[in-house]
Structure formats: structure tokens, C-alpha cells
SEZA-144468 format. One line per 5 residues: number of its first residue (from 1); their letters; for each residue x, y, z of C-alpha. Coordinates in Angstrom, 2 decimals. Example, Ala and Ser with C-alpha at 12.3 -4.5 7.8 and 13.67 -1.06 7.14 Angstrom:
SEZA-144468
1 = AS = 12.30:-4.50:7.80; 13.67:-1.06:7.14
***
This chain:
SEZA-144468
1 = XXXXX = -17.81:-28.34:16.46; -16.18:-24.69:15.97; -18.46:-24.39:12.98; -21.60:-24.94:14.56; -20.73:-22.77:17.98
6 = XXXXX = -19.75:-19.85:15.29; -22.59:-19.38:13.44; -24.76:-20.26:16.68; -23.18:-17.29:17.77; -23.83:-15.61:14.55
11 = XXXXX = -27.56:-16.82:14.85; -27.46:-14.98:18.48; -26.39:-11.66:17.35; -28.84:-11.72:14.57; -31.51:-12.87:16.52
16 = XXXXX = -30.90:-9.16:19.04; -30.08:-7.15:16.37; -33.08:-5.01:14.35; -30.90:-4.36:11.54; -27.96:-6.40:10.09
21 = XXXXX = -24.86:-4.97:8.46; -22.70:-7.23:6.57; -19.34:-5.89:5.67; -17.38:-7.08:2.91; -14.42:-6.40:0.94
26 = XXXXX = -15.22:-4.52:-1.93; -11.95:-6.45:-3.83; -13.31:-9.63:-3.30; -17.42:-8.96:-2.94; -18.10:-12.39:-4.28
31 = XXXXX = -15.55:-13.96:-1.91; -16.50:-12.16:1.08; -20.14:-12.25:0.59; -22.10:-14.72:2.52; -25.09:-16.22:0.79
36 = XXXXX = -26.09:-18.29:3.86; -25.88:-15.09:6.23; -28.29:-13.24:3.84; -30.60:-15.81:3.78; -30.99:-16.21:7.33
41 = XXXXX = -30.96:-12.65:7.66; -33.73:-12.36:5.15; -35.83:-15.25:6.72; -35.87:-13.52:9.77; -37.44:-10.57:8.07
46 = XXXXX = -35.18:-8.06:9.31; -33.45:-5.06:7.44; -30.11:-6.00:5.49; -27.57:-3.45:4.25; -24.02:-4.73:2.68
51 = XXXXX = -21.37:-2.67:3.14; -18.50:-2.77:0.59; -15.29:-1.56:2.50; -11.73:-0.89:1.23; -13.67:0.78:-1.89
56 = XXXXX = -11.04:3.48:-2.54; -9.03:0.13:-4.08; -11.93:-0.47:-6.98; -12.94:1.80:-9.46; -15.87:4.00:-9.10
61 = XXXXX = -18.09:3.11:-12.35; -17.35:-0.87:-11.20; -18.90:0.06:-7.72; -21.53:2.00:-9.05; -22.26:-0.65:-11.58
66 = XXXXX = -22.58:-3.20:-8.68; -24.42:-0.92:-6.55; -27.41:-0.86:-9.42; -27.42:-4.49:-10.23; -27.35:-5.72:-6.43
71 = XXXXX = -30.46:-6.90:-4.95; -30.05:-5.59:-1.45; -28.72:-2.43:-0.74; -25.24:-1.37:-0.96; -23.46:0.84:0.40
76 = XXXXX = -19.59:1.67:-0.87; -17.26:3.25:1.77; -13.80:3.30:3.46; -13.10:2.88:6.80; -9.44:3.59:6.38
81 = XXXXX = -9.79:6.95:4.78; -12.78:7.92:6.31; -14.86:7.90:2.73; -18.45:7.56:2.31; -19.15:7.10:6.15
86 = XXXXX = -21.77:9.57:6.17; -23.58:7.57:3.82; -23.52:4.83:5.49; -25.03:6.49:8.53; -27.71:7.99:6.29
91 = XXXXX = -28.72:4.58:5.23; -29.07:3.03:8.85; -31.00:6.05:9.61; -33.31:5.56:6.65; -33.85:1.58:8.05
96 = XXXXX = -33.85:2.62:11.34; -36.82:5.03:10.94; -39.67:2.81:10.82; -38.68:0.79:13.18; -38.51:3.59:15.58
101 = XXXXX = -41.72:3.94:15.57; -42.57:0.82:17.16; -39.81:1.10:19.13; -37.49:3.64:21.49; -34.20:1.76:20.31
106 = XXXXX = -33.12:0.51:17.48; -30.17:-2.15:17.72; -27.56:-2.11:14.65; -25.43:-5.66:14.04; -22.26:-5.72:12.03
111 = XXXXX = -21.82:-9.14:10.84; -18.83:-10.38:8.33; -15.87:-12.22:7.37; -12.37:-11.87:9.02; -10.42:-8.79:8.12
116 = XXXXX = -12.74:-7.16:6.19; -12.81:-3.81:8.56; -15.70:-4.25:11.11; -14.09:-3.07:13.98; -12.10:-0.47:12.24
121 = XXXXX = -15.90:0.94:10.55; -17.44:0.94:14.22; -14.49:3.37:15.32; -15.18:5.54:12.04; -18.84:5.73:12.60
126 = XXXXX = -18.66:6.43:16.08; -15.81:9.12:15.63; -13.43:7.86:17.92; -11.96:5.01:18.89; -14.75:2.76:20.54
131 = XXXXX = -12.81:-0.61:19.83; -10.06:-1.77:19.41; -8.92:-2.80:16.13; -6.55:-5.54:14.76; -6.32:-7.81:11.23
136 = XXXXX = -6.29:-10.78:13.64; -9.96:-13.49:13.74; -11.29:-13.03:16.67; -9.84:-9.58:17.95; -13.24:-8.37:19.72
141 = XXXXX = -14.23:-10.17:22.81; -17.39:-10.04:24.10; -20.65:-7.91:23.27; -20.95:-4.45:23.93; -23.15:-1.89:22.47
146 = XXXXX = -21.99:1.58:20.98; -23.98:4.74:21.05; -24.27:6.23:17.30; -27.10:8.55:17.89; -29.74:9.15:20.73
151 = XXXXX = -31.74:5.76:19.42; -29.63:4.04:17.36; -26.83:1.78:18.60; -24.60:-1.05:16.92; -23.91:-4.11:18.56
156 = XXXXX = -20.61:-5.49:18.64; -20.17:-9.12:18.88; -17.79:-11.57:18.21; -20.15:-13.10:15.53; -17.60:-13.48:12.68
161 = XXXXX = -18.52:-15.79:9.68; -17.05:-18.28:10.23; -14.78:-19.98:7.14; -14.19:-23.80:7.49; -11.93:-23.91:4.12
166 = XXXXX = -7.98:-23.16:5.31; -7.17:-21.58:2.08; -10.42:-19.57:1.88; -9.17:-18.19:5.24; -5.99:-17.27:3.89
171 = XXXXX = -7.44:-15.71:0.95; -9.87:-13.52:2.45; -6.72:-12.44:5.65; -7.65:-14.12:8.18; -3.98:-16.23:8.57
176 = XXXXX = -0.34:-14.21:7.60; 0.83:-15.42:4.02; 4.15:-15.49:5.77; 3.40:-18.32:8.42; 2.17:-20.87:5.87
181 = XXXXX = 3.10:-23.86:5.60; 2.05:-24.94:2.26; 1.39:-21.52:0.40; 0.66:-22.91:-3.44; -2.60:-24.67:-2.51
186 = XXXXX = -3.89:-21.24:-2.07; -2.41:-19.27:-3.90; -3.72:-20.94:-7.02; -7.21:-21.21:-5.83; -7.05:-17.41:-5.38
191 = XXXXX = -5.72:-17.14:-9.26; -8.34:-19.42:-10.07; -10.93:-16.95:-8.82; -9.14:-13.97:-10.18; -9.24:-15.35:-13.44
196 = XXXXX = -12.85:-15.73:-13.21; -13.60:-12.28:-11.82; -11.12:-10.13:-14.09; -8.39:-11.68:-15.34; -7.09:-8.64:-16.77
201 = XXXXX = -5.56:-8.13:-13.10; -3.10:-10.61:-13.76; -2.19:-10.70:-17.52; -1.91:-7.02:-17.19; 0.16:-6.32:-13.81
206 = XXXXX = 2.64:-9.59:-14.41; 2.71:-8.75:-18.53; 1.31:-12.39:-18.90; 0.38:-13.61:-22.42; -0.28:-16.84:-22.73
211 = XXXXX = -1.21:-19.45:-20.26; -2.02:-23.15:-19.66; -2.93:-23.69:-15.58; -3.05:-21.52:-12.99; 0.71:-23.35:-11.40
216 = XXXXX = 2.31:-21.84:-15.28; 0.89:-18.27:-13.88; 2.24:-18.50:-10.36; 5.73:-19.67:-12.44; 5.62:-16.72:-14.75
221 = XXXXX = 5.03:-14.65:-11.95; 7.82:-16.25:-9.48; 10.29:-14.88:-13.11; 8.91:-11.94:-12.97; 9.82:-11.07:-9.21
226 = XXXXX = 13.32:-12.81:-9.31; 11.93:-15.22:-7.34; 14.75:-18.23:-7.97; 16.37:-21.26:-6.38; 19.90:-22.52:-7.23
231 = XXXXX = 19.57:-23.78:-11.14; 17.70:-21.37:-12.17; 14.06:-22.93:-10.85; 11.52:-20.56:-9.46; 10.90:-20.79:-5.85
236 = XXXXX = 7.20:-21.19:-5.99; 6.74:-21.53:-2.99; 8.13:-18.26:-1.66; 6.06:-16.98:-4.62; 2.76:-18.20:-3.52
241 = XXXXX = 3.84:-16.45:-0.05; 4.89:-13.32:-2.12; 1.62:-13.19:-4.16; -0.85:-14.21:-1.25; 0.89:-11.48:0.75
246 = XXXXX = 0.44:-8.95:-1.91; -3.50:-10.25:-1.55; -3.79:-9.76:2.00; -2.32:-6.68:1.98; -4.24:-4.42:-0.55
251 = XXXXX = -1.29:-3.63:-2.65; -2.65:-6.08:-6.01; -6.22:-6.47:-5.91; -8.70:-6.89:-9.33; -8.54:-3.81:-10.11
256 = XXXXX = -4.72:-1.98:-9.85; -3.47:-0.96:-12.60; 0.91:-1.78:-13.23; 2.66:0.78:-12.20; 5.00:2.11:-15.59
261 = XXXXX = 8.49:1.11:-14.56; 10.44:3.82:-13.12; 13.62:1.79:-14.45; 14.25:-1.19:-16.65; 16.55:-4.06:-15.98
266 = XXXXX = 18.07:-7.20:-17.01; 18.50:-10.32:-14.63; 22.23:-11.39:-13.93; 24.70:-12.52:-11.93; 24.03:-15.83:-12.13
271 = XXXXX = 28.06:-17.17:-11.88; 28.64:-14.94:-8.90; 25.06:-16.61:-7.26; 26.20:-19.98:-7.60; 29.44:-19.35:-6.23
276 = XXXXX = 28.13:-17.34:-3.42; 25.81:-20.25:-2.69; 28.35:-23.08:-3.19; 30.68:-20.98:-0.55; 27.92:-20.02:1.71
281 = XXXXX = 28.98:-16.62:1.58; 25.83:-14.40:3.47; 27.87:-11.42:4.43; 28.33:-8.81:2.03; 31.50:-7.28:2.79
286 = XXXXX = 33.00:-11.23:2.33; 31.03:-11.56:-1.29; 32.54:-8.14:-2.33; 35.81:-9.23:-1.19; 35.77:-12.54:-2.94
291 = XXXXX = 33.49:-11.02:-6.35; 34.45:-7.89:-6.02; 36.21:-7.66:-8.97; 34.05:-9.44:-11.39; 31.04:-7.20:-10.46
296 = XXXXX = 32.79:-4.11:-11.31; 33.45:-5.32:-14.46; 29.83:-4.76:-15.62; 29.48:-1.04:-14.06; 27.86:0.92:-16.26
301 = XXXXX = 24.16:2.64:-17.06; 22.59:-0.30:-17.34; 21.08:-1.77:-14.57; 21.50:-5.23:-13.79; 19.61:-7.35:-10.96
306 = XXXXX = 20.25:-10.75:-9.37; 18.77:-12.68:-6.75; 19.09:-15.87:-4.86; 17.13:-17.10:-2.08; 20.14:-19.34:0.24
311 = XXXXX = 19.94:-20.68:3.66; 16.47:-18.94:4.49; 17.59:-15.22:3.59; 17.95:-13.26:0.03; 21.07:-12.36:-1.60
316 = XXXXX = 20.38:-9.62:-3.95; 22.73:-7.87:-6.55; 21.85:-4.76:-8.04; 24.24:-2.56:-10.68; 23.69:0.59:-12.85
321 = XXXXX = 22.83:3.23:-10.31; 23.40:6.55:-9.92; 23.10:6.56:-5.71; 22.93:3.14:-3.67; 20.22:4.28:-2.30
326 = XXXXX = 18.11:3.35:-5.45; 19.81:-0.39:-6.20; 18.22:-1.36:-2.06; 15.05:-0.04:-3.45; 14.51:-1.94:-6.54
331 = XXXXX = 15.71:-5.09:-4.78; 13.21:-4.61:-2.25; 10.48:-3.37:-4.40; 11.50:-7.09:-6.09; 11.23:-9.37:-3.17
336 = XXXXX = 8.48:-7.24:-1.14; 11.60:-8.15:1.78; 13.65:-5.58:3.70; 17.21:-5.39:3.48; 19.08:-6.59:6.79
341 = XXXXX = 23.24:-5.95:5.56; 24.16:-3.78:2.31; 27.20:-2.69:0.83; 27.84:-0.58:-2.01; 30.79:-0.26:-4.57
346 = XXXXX = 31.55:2.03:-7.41; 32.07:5.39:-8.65; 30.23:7.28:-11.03; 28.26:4.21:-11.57; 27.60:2.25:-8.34
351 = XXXXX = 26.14:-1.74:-7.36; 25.06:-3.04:-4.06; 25.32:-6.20:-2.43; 22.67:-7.01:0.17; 21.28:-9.75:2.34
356 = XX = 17.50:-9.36:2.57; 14.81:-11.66:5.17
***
């Protein structure tokens, strides 16, 4: 019943609008593209411009290589750095023009997907904040139209595509990787379609090799990030959160390239974990007091990292470091978490001890 009062809606706004805009993520085009949209749009016989936003995270030949192939024009921009906005307006000028001579207004309809920037390219385009913007479904209320020029205005509606797959919502933002339930399903249906698109975005950021399912990539990943129960299992659950947060977020997408390692490490620690999870210990002053001794043992240049995920928070060990300051980093650079309690030991080489959520 949702489904059909959505796209009745969307039906509505494309019904008063003389030109449609459909915005989609430039990271994800064929994800966030709607085929059924376009063909409505198309059978109505009206003007149709897609709009790739969040293009400063793709490379420039890949949109401009997109850009010639598409059928229907395409315009790259983004909203959040104010890039390629001018353009845009250029092209709804250039569809606006004929039908201004028929007519003395010339309604403009941004139509797309969840959290793929509408609201935030209306407030670009108009110059100032018209609306009010949130990564949350269903943020605009109501219709309202927005002055862009003398003749020209865009309609803004709450006709959002709507997506009747959960994990398909997740994918493309529309539900926080952190307040799911049951992250994996996702998770590897967004591999899956990463793998198909450019799988170099995985083998290359997570150093992958070889691989037999998508469930042995979200594994090898879960290693990479430290991501590990008690026995030395990865957690893949919290990875699947990790990963689909990483997604939603802008910070992986098809095209980033891994970052060269600032510094290496080797994973350890594992004796102290288990007895800091046998005793229950989540305070770091009480697991320095108790390991104290053993962790100073293995103070040196190298840097050492271990991590245990016990009673719903992160204990993280970090060793080798010239300041503190740079053990908290790497263990949150690890986890993607923020460090809640910390305490560091050592002298001219110095560890930490933390407690992350």
C-alpha cells in the first residue's frame, strides 16, 4: 500500500512539473537510477535531465565517459562543494527555453532516490538555504515551489522513489548501517554489485587476492580491520555494519583509491584479550594494572595492534608510538569507532589502552 501511494505521489509531481530532474548518486548511477521513473517520464513526453551528484568522489574521464555514452542528458555536479552548479542551471535553461514560449512559467521537478542530495542541490541552486536538508527519507514535507529565475521555478515535493527492497534501502542511505539488525544480508548484496561494477574497488583498497563468495570477502575484510570475536573469529557482523557504513558515508565508494599506509603494524595481544575478556576487565586503568607489565615487555619501534569487541564496546591495544596521541588514532582509523576511556604507558616508546563504542 506504501508503494502504490509513493509513486502515485511521484506520478503527481510529474504530472505538474514541465521538466523532470532525476538526481542520482554518481557512485552508484546504476543503483540509483530508476528505469521505471524514466520511462514514465519519457511517456509523458516531457524534458528529462539526470543529474549525477556527489561527482567530486568519481573520476573525471569515468564521468565524462558516462556522460557520452548516456542516452539522456547528464549532467555531473556537487552539491556539497558547490561544483558544476552553473551547469546545471545552464542546462534547465536550455530545456526551459522552448517551453517558454508557449508558456510564462516553466515548472522544474526534482525527482530521486533517498539520500542522494535533492534537497541539499535545491539550496545550492537557489543560493541560499531554501530547504531544509537532512540524510533522513522523507525530510521535506509538503510542496512548495522555489524561485530560480524570473520564469523558471523547481518544485519541491515529497515524491521520493520509493525502494520496496530493505537492503536496497540500506545500500543506497536511506536507513543508518548502525541500527541494523541483520547487517550481512546487505552488505553482501552491495559486494555483489561492486564486484560487478569495478571490482578493483575492493581487491585493491582491502589488498584482496583471491576469492570464492562474496561472505570470504566480507571475512577478509572483517581481518583486515581487526574486526574479531573471542577465538580469533571475525565479527562479521560488526563488519557488515563497518563496511555498509563506510558505503553510506562516502568514505569507500568504486572509485577511491587505498590510502599508502602512514604506518605498518602487526596484530597482537591476543593472551592479554582473552584474559581481559575472561575477567571482564572494560576499564583501562584496571587492564594496565593487572597487564601492565606484560605489555611493556614488547615496547619498542614496532607497532603492535590488538582488538577485541566484549560486552558491546571495543578494547583496543596499540604499542610502538612515539606520542599517544597517534596509537588512539590508528585504533580508531581501525574500527571507524571513537575512543570513550584511554590510558597511555611508556617512555621513549609509548602503548595505549582504550575502550572504544
Amino acid at each position: 500500500m506504501k508503494q502504490r501511494k509513493a509513486w502515485r505521489i511521484v506520478r503527481e509531481v510529474v504530472d505538474e512539473a514541465d521538466i523532470i530532474v532525476e538526481v542520482v548518486d554518481a557512485r552508484d548511477p546504476i543503483g540509483t537510477r530508476n528505469r521505471k521513473l524514466e520511462r514514465l517520464v519519457q511517456e509523458e513526453g516531457k524534458p528529462l535531465l539526470i543529474v549525477m551528484n556527489k561527482a567530486d568522489l568519481v573520476p573525471k574521464e569515468w564521468a565524462e565517459e558516462y556522460k557520452r555514452k548516456s542516452e539522456i542528458p547528464v549532467v555531473f555536479i556537487s552539491a556539497r562543494e558547490r561544483k558544476g552548479t552553473g551547469i546545471l542551471r545552464k542546462e534547465i535553461r536550455k530545456l526551459a527555453k522552448p517551453l517558454l514560449d508557449e508558456r510564462g512559467k516553466v515548472k522544474v521537478a526534482l525527482i530521486g532516490y533517498p539520500n542522494v542530495g535533492k534537497s541539499t542541490i535545491i539550496n545550492t541552486l537557489k543560493g541560499k538555504k531554501a530547504v531544509g536538508t537532512a540524510p533522513i527519507p522523507g525530510y521535506t514535507k509538503g510542496k512548495q515551489l522555489i524561485r530560480l529565475s524570473r520564469k523558471i521555478w523547481l518544485l519541491d515535493s515529497p515524491g521520493v522513489v520509493p525502494i520496496d527492497d530493505f537492503d536496497e534501502l540500506v545500500i543506497k542511505g536511506g536507513f543508518p548501517a548502525d541500527k541494523i539488525d541483520e547487517p550481512v544480508k546487505p552488505a553482501l548484496k552491495l559486494i555483489s554489485r561492486i564486484l560487478e561494477t569495478r571490482k578493483e574497488a575492493i581487491t585493491e583498497k582491502f589488498e584482496i587476492d583471491g576469492f570464492e563468495s562474496e561472505e570470504e570477502i566480507l571475512r577478509k575484510i572483517g581481518e583486515r580491520r581487526g574486526l574479531i570475536k573471542a577465538g580469533g573469529e571475525v565479527d562479521i557482523e560488526e563488519t557488515a555494519r563497518w563496511f555498509l557504513r563506510e558505503w553510506q558515508t562516502g568514505r569507500f565508494t568504486l572509485f577511491g583509491r587505498e590510502e599508502k599506509r602512514e604506518e605498518e603494524f602487526t596484530w597482537d595481544f591476543e593472551d592479554v584479550l582473552d584474559g581481559i575478556e575472561k575477567d571482564l576487565l572494560l576499564d583501562p586503568r584496571r587492564i594496565l594494572w593487572k597487564y601492565g607489565d606484560e605489555l611493556r615487555k614488547k615496547l619498542d619501534n614496532r607497532k603492535r595492534v590488538g582488538i577485541r569487541e566484549i560486552e558491546g564496546f571495543t578494547v583496543g591495544i596499540a604499542t610502538g608510538f612515539k606520542k599517544c596521541d597517534g596509537g588512539i588514532k590508528l585504533l580508531e582509523r581501525l574500527t571507524g569507532k571513537h575512543v570513550l576511556a584511554s590510558e597511555c604507558f611508556g617512555k621513549k616508546w609509548k602503548g595505549v589502552v582504550v575502550i572504544m563504542e
